[in-house]
C-alpha positions in Angstrom: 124.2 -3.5 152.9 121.0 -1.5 153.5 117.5 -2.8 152.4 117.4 -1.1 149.1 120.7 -2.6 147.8 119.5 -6.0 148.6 116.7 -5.5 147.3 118.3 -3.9 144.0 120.8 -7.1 144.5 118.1 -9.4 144.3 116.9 -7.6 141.3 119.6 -8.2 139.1 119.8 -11.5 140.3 116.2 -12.0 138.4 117.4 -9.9 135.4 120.5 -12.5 134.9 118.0 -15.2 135.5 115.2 -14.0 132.9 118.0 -13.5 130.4 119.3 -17.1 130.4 116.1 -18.7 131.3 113.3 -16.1 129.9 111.8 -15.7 133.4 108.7 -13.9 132.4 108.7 -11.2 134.8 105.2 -9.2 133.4 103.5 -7.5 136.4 100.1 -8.5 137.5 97.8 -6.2 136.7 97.2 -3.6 139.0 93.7 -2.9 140.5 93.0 1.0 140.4 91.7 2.8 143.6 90.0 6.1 144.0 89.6 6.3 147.7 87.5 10.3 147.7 85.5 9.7 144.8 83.9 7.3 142.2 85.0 7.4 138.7 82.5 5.1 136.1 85.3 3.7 134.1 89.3 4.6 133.5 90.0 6.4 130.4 94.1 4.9 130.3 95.0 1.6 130.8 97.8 2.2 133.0 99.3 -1.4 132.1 99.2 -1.0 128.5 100.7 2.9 128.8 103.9 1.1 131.1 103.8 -1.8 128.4 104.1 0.7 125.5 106.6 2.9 126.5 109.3 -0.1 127.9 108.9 -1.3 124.5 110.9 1.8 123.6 113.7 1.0 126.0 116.6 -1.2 125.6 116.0 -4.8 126.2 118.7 -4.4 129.2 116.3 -1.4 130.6 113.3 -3.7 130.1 114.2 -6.6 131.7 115.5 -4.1 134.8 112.1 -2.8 135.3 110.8 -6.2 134.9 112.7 -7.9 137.6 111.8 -4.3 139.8 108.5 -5.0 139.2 108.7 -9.0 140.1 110.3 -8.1 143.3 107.5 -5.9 144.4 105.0 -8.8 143.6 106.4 -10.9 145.4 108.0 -8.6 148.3 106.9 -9.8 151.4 105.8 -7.0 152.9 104.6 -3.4 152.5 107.8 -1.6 153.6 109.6 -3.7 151.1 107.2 -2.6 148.6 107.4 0.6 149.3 111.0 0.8 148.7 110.4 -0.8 145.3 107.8 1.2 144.2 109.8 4.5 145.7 112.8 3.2 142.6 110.2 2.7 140.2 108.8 6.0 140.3 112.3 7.9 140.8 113.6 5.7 137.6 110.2 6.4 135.7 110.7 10.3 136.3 113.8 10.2 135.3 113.0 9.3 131.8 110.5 11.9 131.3 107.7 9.4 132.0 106.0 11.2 134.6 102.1 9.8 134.1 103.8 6.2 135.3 105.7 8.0 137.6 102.6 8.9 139.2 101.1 5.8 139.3 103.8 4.4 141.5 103.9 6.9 143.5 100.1 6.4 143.9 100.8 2.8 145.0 102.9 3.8 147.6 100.1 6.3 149.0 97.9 3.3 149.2 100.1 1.1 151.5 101.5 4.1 153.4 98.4 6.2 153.6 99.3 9.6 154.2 98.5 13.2 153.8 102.6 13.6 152.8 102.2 10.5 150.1 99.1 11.7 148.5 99.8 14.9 148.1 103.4 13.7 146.7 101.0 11.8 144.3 98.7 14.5 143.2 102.0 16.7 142.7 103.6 14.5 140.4 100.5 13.8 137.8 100.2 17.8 138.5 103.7 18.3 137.0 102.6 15.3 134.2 99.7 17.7 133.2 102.7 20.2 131.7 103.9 18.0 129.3 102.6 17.1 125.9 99.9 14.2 126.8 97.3 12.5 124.7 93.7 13.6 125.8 93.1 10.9 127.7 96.9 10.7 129.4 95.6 14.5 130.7 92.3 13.1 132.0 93.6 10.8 133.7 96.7 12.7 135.2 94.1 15.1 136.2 91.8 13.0 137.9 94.6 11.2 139.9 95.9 14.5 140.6 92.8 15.6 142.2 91.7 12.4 144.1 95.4 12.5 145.3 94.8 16.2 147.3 91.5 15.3 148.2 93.1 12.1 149.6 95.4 14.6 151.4 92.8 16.5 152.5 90.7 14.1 154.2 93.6 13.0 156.0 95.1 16.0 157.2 92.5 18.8 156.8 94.6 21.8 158.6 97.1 21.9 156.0 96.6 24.8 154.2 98.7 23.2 151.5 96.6 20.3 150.0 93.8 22.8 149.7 95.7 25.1 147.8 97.5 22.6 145.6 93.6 20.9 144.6 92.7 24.6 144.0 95.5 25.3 141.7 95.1 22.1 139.3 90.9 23.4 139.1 92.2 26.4 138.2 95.2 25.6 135.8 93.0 23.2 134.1 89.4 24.2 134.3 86.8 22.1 133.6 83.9 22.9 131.0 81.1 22.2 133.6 83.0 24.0 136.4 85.1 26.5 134.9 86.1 28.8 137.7 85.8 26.3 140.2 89.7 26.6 141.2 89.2 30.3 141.5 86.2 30.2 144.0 88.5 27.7 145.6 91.4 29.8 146.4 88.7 33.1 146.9 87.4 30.8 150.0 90.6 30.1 150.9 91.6 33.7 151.0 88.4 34.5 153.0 89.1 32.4 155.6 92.9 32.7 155.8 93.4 36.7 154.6 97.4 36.4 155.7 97.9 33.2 153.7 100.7 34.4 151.6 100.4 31.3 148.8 97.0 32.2 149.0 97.2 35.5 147.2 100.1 34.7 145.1 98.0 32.6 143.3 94.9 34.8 143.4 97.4 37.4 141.8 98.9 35.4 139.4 95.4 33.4 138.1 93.8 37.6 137.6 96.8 38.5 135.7 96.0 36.0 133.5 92.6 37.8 132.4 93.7 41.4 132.5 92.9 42.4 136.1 96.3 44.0 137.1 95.2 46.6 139.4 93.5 43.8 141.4 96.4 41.2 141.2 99.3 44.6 142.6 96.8 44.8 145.7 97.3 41.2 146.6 100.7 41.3 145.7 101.1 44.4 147.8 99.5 42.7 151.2 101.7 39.7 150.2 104.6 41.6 150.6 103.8 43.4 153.9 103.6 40.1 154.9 106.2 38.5 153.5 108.6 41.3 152.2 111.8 39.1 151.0 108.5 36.3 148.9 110.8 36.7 145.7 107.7 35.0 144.0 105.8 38.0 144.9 108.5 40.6 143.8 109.2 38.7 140.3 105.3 38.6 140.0 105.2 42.4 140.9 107.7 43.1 138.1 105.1 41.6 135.6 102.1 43.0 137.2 103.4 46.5 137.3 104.2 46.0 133.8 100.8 45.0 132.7 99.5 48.0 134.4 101.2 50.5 132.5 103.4 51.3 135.6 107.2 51.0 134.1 109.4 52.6 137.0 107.8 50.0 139.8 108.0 47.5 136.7 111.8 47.9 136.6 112.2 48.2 140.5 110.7 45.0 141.1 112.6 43.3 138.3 115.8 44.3 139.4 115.0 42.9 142.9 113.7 40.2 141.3 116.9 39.4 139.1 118.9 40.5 142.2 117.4 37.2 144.2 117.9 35.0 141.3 
């Protein structure tokens, strides 16, 4: 029996016992940490927003994530937590929940502190951000997304990828004091890395978005040179060749583009 089961094991153990004996198994509350930046005051009580949406669970599914959440209390040490929190946030996913989701995963990042967890963090509140949130669940994914990356960053600044992926959440969701700030982001990025094929996928994609076709088929165009069998690059060819009035390359690039699907 690995670590995991024993630990799952040990969880149902507690569930049994909370049952019969009403084992109150409520988490501590959990102290918030943005290690790149300072943020005056949390718009979402994370406790009340996990609180709140077990109470729509069965009472069996409750008093699961309970005893999960006793065992990580009381684990007694970080790997053990780890594997906890790692259940937590797959289970949490799972059921759509991806803001809590997040927020384990962020407590793993901040007992195994690494470019790879954070930037698994900042990913998952990214993908949270697509869903139908209350203002202040998006504020908060957002910010978590963002102090995840720049987490990343900081730890492993030659990965192209973190950069990109903080760029890409400025410019999906721009801000009203900085509203093109994910643009300039990826514009640097594609200064100082011309043959970074992400790069100019993006910078495509974001100027179709306000009408600049011509401009997005030129990056799309070098992308290809450099990457000639990118299928994001030939699906987004299909679309930009579209938008320029350009129907026979339109219909080229979509048929290679359905052709890779």
């Amino acid at each position: 029996m690995n670590r995991i089961q024993q630990i799952l094991v040990i969880a149902g153990i507690l569930l049994v016992f909370g049952m019969y004996f009403g084992l109150d198994t409520k988490p501590a509350k959990q102290k918030l940490v943005e290690k790149s930046r300072v943020i005056a005051f949390e718009s979402l009580d994370i406790g009340k927003l996990i609180r709140d949406s077990k109470a729509t669970f069965s009472q069996t599914e409750q008093d699961y994530l309970n005893s999960l959440e006793s065992v990580a209390a009381t684990a007694p040490d970080d790997s053990t937590k780890i594997e906890i929190y790692r259940k937590l946030s797959s289970d949490w996913y799972r059921k759509g929940e991806l803001v809590i989701a997040g927020h384990y995963a962020e407590l793993i990042a901040e007992l195994d502190n690494t470019a790879e967890r954070w930037s698994i963090t900042g990913t998952t509140f990214g993908a949270a951000l697509n869903q139908d949130l209350e203002q202040r669940e998006q504020e908060y994914a957002f910010n978590k997304a963002v102090a995840a990356f720049e987490n990343a960053i900081s730890l492993d600044p030659v990965n192209l990828d973190h950069r990109i992926n903080l760029a890409i959440m400025y410019a999906d969701y721009p801000q009203a004091d900085q509203p093109m700030k994910g643009i300039q982001l990826l514009l640097e990025l594609n200064r100082q890395n011309p043959e970074n094929v992400a790069v100019l996928y993006h910078l495509a994609r974001f100027g179709m978005q306000t009408g600049q076709y011509e401009r997005a088929i030129v990056r799309i165009e070098k992308g290809l040179e450099l990457d000639p069998d990118n299928n994001r690059l030939i699906c987004l060819a299909a679309e930009a060749y579209r938008g320029a009035g350009d129907n026979e390359k339109a219909t080229r690039y979509q048929a290679m583009c359905r052709n890779k699907n």
